[in-house]
GUSE-415062 format. One record per residue (C-alpha): residue number from 1; x, y, z. Coordinates in steps of 0.5 Angstrom, whole numbers. Layout:
N
{NUM {X Y Z}},
...
# end
This chain:
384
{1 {58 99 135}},
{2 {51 101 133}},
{3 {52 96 127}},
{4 {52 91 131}},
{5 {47 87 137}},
{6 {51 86 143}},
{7 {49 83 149}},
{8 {47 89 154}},
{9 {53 88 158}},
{10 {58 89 153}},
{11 {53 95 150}},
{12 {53 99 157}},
{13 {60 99 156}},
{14 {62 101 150}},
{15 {56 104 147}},
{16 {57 110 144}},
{17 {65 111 146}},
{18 {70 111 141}},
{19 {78 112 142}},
{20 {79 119 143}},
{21 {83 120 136}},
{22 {88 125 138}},
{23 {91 121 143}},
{24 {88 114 143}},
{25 {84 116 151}},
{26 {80 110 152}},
{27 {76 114 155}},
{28 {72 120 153}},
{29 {76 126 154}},
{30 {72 132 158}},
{31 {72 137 152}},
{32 {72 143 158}},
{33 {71 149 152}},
{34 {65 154 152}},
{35 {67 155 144}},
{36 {70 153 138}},
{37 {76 155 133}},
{38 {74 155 125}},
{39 {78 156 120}},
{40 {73 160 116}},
{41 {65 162 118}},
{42 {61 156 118}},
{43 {68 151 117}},
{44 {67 148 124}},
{45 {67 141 124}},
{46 {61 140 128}},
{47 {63 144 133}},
{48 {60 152 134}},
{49 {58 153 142}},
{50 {57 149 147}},
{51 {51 150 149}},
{52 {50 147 142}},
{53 {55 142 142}},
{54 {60 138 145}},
{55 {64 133 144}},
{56 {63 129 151}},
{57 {56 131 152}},
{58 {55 128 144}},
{59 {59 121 147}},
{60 {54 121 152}},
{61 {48 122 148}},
{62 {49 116 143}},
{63 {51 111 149}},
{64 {44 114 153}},
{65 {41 113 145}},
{66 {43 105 145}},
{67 {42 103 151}},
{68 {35 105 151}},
{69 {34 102 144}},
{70 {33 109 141}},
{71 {35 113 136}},
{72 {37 120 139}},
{73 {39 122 146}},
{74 {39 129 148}},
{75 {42 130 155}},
{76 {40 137 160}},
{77 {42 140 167}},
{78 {38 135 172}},
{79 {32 132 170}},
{80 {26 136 171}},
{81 {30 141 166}},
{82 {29 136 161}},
{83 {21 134 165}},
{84 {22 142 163}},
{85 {24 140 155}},
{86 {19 135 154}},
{87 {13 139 157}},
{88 {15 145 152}},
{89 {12 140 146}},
{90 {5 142 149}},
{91 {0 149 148}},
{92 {-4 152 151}},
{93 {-11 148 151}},
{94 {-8 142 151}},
{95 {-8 136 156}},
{96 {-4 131 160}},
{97 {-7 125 163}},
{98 {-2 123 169}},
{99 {-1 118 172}},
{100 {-4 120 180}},
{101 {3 117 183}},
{102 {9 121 181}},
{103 {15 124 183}},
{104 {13 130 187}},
{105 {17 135 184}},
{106 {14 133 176}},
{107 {7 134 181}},
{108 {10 141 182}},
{109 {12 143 174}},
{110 {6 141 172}},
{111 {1 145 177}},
{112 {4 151 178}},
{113 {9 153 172}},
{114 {5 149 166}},
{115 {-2 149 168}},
{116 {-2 156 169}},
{117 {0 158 161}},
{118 {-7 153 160}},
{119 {-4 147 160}},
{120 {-9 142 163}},
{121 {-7 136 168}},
{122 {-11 129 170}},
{123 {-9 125 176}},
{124 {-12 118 175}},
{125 {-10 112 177}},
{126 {-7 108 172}},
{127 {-6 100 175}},
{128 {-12 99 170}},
{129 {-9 102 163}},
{130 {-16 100 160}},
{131 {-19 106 165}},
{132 {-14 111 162}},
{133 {-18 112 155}},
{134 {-25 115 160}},
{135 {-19 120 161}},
{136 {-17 121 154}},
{137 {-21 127 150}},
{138 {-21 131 143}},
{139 {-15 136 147}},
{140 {-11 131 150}},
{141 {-3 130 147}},
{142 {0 127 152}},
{143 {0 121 157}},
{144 {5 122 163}},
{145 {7 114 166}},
{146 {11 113 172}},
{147 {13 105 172}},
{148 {15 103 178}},
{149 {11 110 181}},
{150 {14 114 185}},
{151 {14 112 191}},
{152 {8 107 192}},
{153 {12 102 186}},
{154 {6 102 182}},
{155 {7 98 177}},
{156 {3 101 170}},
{157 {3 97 163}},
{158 {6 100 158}},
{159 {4 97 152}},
{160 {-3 98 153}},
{161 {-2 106 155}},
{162 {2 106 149}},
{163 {-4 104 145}},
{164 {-9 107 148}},
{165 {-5 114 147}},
{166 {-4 111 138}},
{167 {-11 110 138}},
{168 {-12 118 140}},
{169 {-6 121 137}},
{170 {-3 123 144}},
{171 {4 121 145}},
{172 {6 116 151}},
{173 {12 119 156}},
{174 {15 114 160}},
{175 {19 117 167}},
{176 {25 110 167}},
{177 {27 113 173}},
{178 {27 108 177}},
{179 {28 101 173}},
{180 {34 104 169}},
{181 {35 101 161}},
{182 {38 95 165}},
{183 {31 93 167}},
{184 {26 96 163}},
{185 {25 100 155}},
{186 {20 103 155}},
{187 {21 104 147}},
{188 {20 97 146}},
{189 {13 97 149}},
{190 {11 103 144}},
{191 {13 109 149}},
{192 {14 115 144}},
{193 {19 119 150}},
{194 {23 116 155}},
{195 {25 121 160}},
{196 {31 119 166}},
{197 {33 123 172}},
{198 {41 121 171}},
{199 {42 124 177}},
{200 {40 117 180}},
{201 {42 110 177}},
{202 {45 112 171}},
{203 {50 116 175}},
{204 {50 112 181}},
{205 {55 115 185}},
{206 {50 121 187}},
{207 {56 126 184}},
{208 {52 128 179}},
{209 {45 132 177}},
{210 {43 130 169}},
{211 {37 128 165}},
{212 {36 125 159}},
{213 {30 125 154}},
{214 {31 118 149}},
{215 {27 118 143}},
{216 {26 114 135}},
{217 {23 119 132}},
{218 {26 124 127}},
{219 {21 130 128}},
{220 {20 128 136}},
{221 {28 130 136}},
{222 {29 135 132}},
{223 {24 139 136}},
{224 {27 137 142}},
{225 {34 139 140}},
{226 {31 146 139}},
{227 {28 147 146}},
{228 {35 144 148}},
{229 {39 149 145}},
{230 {34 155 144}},
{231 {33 155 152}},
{232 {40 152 154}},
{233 {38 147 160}},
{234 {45 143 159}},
{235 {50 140 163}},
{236 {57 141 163}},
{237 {63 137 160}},
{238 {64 134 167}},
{239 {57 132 168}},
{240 {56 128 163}},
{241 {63 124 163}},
{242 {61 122 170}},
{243 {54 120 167}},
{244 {58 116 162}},
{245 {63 113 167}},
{246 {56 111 171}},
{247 {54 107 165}},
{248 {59 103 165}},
{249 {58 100 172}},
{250 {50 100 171}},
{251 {49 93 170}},
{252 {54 90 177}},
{253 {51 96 181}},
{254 {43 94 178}},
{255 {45 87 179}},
{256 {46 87 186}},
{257 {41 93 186}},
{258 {36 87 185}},
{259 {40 81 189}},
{260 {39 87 195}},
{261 {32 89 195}},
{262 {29 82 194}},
{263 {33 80 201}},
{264 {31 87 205}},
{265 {24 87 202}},
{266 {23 80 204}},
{267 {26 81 211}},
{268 {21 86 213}},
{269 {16 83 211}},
{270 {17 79 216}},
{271 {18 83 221}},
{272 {13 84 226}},
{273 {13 91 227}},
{274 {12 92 219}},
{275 {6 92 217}},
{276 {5 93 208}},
{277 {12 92 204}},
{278 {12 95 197}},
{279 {16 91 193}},
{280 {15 90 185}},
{281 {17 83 186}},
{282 {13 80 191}},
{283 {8 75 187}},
{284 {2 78 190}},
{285 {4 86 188}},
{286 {-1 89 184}},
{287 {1 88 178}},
{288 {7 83 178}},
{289 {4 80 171}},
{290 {5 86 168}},
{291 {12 87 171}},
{292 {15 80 169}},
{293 {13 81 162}},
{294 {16 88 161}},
{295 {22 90 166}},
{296 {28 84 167}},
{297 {29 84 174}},
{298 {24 87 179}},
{299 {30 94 183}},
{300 {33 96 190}},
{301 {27 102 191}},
{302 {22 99 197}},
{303 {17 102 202}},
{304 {15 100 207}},
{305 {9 101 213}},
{306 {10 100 221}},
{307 {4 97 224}},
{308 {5 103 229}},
{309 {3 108 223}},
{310 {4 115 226}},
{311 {10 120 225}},
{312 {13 119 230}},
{313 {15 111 230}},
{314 {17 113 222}},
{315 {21 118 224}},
{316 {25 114 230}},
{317 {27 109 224}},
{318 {30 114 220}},
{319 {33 118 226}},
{320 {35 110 227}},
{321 {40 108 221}},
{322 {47 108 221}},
{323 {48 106 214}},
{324 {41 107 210}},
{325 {43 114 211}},
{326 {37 120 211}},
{327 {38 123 205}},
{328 {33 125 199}},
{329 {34 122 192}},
{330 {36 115 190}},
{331 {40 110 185}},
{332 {47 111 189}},
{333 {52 106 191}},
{334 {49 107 198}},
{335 {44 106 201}},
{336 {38 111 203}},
{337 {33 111 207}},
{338 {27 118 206}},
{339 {21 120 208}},
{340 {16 122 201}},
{341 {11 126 205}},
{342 {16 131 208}},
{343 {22 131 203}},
{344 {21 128 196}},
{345 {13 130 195}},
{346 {13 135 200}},
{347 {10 139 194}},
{348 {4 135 193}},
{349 {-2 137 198}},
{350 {-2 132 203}},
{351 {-10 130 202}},
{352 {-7 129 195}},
{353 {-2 125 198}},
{354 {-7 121 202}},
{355 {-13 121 197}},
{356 {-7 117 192}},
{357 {-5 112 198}},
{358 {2 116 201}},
{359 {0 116 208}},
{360 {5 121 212}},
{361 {9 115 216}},
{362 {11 111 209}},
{363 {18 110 209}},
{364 {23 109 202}},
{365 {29 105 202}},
{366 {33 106 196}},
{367 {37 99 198}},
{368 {45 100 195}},
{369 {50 95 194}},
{370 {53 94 200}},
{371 {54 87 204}},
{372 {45 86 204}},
{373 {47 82 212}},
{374 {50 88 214}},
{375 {43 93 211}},
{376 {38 88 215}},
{377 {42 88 221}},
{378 {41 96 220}},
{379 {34 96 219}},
{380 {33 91 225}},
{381 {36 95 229}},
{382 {33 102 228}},
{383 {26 98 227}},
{384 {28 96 234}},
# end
């Protein structure tokens, strides 16, 4: 498989999956086995400990590897455990520059567990990548891109970041959370590390917690590999089939993601009680440009403004749905709808949040594949 360059649908099916040998199982078995037999010490046919290996956990590795255009995936319990793995590769005195609009639970990893050990964090808008390099100091190490950011769909060029990180010996880290390899790789555009919350869209079918770190590099990997098993954040046999079960959907659920999102984006814009939709397809999003050259369709993640901005006409709509259910994550078959400022970055000080452009009645729809007439009615209704 890895020999051969298939198109990406065909790829997301079968990378990484070989017929089971002892029995033919089209589908990667659940290896559920905490240890292996050897037939004499060291003789163990790759397999020791699973908290080392595992057999399914490897399937999923090498199909997250390929369909991120990378050479080594590595696979953890949830996705902030592999943010953990990654923040890992860091000292004290050194320094991450950070896009300011991120996920609210890599907000707290970073400003409470690692700035601690000395580890020192900037917040910076990073709409231009040409103003990241005031940034960038002798000590920095790491360049941290959410794109689209969560949950203001900030769109950040990945190219120029990753130049700019080259240019100061730093390495560029990508959170692909919300594109999915089906929309965007980063690798291609010269990220040196691509970390997903396999929870969301790789999985999607909200029944699994997973993350994953796809790299190029040998030595990146090695270290990574080391921390993965040393500190032992990994996910189960059954996780990781299910993973593995989601991928194969990802590009018919990613496609109507797509087809959805610009449908109810499009309608709330023009609904007279809506005040600002965000939308990375809209041509007049900040940064469109940027987005149409490096991601292939623009996703299902919207937010959105009433023109009555206050709490509690936010939160009569999402009091209002009945099929945008109230729920935290994304990426799933079924479509949510959330309130950033109180569930996902309820952690980021709310002048912060202000400060950044996250006001407390902004709301986030992570559209699903439902029938896009029968999501409309339901967002008409609940808008009133």
């Amino acid at each position: 498989m890895a020999d051969q360059q298939y198109k990406r649908g065909t790829l997301l099916i079968h990378a990484g999956v070989e017929p089971d040998p002892s029995t033919g199982a089209i589908m990667t078995p659940i290896y559920q086995t905490s240890t292996y037999v050897q037939a004499a010490p060291g003789d163990h046919k790759g397999y020791e400990y699973a908290r080392t290996q595992n057999p399914t956990r490897t399937a999923l590795q090498k199909a997250l590897a390929a369909i991120e255009h990378g050479k080594h995936g590595l696979c953890f319990g949830s996705g902030m455990a592999a943010t953990d793995a990654i923040m890992r590769l860091l000292s004290p005195g050194d320094e991450v520059v950070v896009s300011n609009d991120l996920y609210g639970g890599t907000y707290r990893i970073f400003t409470k567990v690692y700035a601690q050990y000395g580890i020192k964090f900037h917040f910076v808008p990073m709409n231009d990548a040409g103003s990241v390099e005031a940034h960038v100091n002798a000590n920095t190490k790491m360049i941290w891109v959410e794109t689209p950011t969560n949950p203001l769909l900030n769109v950040i060029d990945i190219e120029a970041v990753s130049a700019i990180a080259k240019k100061h010996g730093a390495v560029t880290v990508v959170d692909n959370t919300f594109a999915s390899p089906y929309l965007q790789n980063p690798l291609d555009w010269g990220a040196d590390i691509v970390v997903h919350s396999a929870t969301k869209y790789l999985g999607g079918h909200s029944d699994v917690v997973h993350g994953c770190i796809i790299v190029n590099d040998d030595a990146m990997e090695e270290k990574l590999r080391f921390i993965q098993n040393s500190c032992g954040a990994v996910p189960g046999p059954h996780d990781c089939w299910l993973v593995l079960r989601g991928i194969k959907t990802l590009h018919v659920r990613m496609d109507r993601h797509c087809e959805n999102g610009e449908k109810v984006a499009r309608f709330l814009r023009e609904h007279p009680k809506v005040a600002k939709v965000l939308w990375v397809g809209f041509e007049d999003h900040p940064n469109h440009d940027i987005a149409k050259k490096q991601m292939r369709g623009f996703g299902g993640m919207i937010s959105f403004v009433l023109k009555e901005d206050n709490m509690d006409a936010a939160v009569k709509v999402l009091k209002g749905t009945k099929l945008f259910a109230l729920a935290e994550s994304l990426g799933g078959v079924e479509s949510l709808i959330g309130h950033p400022a109180s569930m996902t970055h309820g952690s980021i000080p709310r002048e912060e949040r202000i400060k950044n452009g996250l006001p407390d009645s902004l709301i986030r729809l992570s559209v699903g594949i439902e029938d896009a007439d029968d999501l409309i009615e339901d967002l008409k209704q609940a808008i009133g």
